[in-house]
C-alpha positions in Angstrom: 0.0 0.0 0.0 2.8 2.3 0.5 3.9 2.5 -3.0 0.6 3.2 -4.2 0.3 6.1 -1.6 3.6 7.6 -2.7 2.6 7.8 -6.2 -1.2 9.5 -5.3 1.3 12.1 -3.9 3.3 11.8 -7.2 0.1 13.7 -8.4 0.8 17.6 -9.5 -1.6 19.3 -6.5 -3.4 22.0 -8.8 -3.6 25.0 -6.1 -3.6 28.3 -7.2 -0.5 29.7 -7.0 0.4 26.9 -8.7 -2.0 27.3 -11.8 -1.5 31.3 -11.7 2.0 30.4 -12.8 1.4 27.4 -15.5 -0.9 29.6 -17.1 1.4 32.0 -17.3 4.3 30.0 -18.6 2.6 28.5 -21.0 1.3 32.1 -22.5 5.1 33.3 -22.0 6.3 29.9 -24.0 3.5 30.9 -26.8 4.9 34.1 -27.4 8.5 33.3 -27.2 7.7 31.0 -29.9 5.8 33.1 -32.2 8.9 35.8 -32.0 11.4 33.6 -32.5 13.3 32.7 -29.4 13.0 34.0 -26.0 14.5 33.1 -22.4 12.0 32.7 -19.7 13.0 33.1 -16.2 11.0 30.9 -13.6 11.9 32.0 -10.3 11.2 30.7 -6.7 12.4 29.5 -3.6 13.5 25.7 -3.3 10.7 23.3 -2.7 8.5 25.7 -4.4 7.0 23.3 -7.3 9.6 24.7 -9.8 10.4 21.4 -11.4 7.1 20.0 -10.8 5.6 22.8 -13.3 8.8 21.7 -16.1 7.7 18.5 -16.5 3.4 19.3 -16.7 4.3 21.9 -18.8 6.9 19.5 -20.9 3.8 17.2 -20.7 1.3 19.7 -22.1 3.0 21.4 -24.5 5.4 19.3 -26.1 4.9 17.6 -29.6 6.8 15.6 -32.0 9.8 18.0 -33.7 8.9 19.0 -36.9 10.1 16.1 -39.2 8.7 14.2 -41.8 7.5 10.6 -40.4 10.5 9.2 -43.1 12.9 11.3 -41.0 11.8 10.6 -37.7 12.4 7.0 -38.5 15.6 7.5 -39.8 16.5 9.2 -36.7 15.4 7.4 -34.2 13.0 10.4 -32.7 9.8 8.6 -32.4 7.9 9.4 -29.2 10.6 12.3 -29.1 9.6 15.9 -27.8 10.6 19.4 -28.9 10.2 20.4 -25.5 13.1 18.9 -23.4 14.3 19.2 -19.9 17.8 19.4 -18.8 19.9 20.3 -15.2 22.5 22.7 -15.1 25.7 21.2 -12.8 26.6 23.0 -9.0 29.7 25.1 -9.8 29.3 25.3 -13.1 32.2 26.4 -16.6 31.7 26.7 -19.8 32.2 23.1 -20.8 29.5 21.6 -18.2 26.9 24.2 -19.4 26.9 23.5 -23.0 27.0 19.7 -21.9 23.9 20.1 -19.4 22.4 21.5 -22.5 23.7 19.0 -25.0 22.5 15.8 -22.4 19.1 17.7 -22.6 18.8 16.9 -26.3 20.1 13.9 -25.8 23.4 13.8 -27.0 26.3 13.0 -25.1 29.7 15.5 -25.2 32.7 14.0 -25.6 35.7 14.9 -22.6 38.3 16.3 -25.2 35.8 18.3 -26.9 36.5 22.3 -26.6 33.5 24.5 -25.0 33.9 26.1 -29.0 33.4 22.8 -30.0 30.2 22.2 -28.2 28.5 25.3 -29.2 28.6 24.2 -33.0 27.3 20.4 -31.6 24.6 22.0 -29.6 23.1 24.1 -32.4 23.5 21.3 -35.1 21.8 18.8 -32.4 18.7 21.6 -31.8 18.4 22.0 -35.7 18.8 18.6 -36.5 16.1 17.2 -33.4 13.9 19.7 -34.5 14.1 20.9 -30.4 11.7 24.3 -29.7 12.0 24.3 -26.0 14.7 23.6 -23.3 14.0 24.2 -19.7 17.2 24.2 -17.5 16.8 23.8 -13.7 19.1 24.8 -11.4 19.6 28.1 -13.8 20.6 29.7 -10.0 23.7 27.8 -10.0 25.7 30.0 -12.2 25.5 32.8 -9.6 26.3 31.0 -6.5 29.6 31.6 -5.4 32.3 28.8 -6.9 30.8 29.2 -10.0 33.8 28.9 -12.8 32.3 31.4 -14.8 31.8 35.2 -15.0 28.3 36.5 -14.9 28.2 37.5 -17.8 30.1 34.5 -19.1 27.2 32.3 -17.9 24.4 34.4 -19.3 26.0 35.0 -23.1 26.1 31.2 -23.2 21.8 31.5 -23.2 21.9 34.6 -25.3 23.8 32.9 -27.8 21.8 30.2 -28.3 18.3 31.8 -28.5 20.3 33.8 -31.2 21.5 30.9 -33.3 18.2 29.2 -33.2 15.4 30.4 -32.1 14.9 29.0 -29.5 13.0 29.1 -26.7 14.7 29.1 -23.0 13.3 28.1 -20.0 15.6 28.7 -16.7 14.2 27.9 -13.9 15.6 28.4 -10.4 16.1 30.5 -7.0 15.2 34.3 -7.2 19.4 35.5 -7.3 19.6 34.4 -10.7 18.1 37.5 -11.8 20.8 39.8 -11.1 22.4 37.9 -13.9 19.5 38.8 -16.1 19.0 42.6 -15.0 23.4 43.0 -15.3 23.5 41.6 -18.9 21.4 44.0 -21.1 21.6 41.5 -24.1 19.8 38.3 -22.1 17.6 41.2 -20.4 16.2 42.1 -23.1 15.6 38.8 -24.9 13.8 37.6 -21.4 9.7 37.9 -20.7 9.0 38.8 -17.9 10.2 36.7 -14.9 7.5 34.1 -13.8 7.4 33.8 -10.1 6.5 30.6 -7.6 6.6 31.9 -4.2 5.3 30.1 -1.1 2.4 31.3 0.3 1.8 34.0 3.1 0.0 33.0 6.1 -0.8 37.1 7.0 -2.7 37.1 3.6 -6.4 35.7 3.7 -6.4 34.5 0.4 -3.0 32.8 0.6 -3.6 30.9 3.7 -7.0 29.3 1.8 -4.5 28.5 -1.1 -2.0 26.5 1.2 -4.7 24.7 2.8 -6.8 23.7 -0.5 -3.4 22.3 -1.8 -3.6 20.5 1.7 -6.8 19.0 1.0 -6.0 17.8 -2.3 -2.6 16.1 -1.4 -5.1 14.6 1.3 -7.2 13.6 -0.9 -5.2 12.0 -3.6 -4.0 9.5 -0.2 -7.6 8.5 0.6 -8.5 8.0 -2.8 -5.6 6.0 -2.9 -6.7 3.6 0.3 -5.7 5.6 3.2 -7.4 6.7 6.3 -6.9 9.7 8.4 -6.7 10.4 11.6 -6.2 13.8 12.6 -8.1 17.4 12.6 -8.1 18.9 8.9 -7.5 22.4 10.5 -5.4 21.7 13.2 -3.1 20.3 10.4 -3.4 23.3 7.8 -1.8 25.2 11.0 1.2 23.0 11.8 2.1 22.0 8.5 2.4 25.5 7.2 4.6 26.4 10.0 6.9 23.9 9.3 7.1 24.3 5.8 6.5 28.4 5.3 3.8 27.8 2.8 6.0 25.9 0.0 3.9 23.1 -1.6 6.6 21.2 -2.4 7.9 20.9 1.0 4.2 19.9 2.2 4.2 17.4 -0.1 7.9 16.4 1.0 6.8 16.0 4.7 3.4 13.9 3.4 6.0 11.4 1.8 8.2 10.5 4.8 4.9 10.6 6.9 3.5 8.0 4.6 6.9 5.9 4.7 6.4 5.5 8.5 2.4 4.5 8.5 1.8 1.0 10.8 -1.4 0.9 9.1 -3.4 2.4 6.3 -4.5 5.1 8.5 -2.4 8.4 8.8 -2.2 9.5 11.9 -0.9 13.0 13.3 2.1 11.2 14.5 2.9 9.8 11.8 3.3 13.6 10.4 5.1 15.1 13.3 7.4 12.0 12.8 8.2 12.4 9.1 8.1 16.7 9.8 11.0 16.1 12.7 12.6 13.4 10.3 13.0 15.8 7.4 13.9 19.2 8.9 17.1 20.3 11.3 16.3 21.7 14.4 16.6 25.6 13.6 12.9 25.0 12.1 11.5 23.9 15.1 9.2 21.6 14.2 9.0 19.8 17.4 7.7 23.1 18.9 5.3 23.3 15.9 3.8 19.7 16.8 4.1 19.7 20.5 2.5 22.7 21.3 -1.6 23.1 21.0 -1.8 25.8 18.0 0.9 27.1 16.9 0.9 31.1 17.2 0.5 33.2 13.9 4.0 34.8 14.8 5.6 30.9 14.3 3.8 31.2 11.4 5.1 34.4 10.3 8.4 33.8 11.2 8.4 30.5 9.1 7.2 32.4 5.6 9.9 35.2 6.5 12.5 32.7 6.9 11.7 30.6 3.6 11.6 34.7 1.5 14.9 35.8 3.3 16.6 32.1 2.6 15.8 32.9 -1.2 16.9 36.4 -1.2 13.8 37.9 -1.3 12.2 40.9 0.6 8.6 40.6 2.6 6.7 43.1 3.0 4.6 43.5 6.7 1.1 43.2 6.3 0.4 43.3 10.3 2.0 43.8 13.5 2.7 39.8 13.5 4.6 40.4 10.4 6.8 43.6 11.5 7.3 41.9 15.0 8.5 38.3 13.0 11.2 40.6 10.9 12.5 42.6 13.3 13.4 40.0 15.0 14.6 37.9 12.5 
């Protein structure tokens, strides 16, 4: 039973942050297309549903490259996609770039091959695979520190090849890679406007209904799947989001290790609190979270602020809670 309860949480959770963002990817991919080659910048904190919303929008708008049937024989591209998905390397040079790109398509760089040398095998392979789309995760690693590559080293890489084919370029990764974007003019402006996935905020009405319908769905995908529950819906919303600062991902994350140490079909809270103090160090407290009878909005607070400020990224106060969380943080 437990393998079928991991894959109901397999499931993409539609919620609407979640869809806000799909829909507009797959209007930004539309239009990148129609002009002839954009880069798309799909930023969020980690744990977000970033690579999640790659692969259902891979799934949605892919479609066999543009080849004759005769072709696509030849080449041994049936089933294929124009819309591929690819992972750009920690500390990444020029060499490992091109080749995270190059494994994307599916071909394979060779070690003595010069990064000059790749360039010319990565257009030829795009051409030749009739490829449309790449999405990169990980696009963030080239501005981490240890990166063997210049900023804008790393970003002319993406500007050249939207240039030489016409590409379209999805990066998708934590919010610092767009300092890269706004310091090279030439990727700036081939880029739509950056797509964002943030987590949601518990001070703002709407976004605390959005964290706990993605709750209830994840919930419900399990007892659809066989599995009973044993705990308060609400109750749960509250603890859940404090331990994870409103990322989907990371609810989802916690439901998985929770499911992993199940007795019995039914899913108690314990079984949560377990797989919440499993996953997590103890700077996020989640003993606290699960020990204490409700949580307090400022945990909750602090927990959002904490996710934001880890990725870089400012929060605004909406109430006293919120001031109180960053002025102490």
């Amino acid at each position: 039973m437990t393998d079928a309860l991991l894959v109901a949480l397999e499931q993409t959770i539609h919620h609407p942050s979640y869809e806000e963002a799909s829909n507009r990817l797959t209007e930004a991919v539309s239009i990148a297309r129609s002009i002839q080659g954009s880069a798309i910048f799909l930023s969020g904190p980690t744990r977000c549903g970033k690579s999640q919303l790659l692969r259902d929008t891979q799934a949605k708008l892919g479609q066999p490259p543009e080849l004759s049937n005769d072709l696509l024989a030849l080449s041994g591209l049936e089933g294929a996609s124009d819309f591929v998905i690819g992972s750009i390397p920690t500390k990444p040079n020029s060499k490992t770039l091109i080749t995270a790109m190059l494994e994307a398509v599916g071909v394979k760089a060779g070690p003595s091959q010069s990064a000059h040398d790749l360039q010319a095998r990565l257009c030829f392979a795009v051409r030749d695979k009739g490829i449309r789309v790449i999405a990169l995760d990980e696009c963030s690693h080239c501005a981490e520190r240890g990166a063997h590559l210049s900023k804008r080293g790393a970003t002319d890489h993406f500007k050249w090849l939207i240039d030489q084919t016409g590409i379209t370029l999805i990066l998708a990764g934590l919010p610092k890679f767009q300092s890269l974007i706004d310091e090279n003019e030439q990727l700036r402006d081939r880029t739509l406007s950056t797509i964002e996935l943030n987590p949601y905020s518990w001070s703002s009405g709407s976004d605390a209904t959005g964290f706990a319908t993605a709750l209830s769905e994840a919930l419900c995908n399990l007892q659809a799947a066989g599995a009973h529950l044993d705990f308060g819906f609400e109750d749960m919303v509250v603890r859940l989001y404090g331990v994870t600062g409103g990322r989907i991902g990371m609810m989802v994350r916690v439901l998985q290790v929770a499911v992993l140490k199940m007795k019995s079909q039914t899913l108690t809270f314990k079984d949560i609190s377990d797989g919440a103090l499993t996953l997590t160090q103890k700077s996020l407290n989640a003993r606290h979270l699960f020990e204490t009878e409700v949580p307090q909005k400022i945990d909750l607070v602090r927990a959002y602020i904490r996710v934001m400020q880890d990725a870089g990224l400012e929060v605004t106060p909406e109430s006293l809670a919120d001031l109180e969380a960053l002025e102490a943080a």
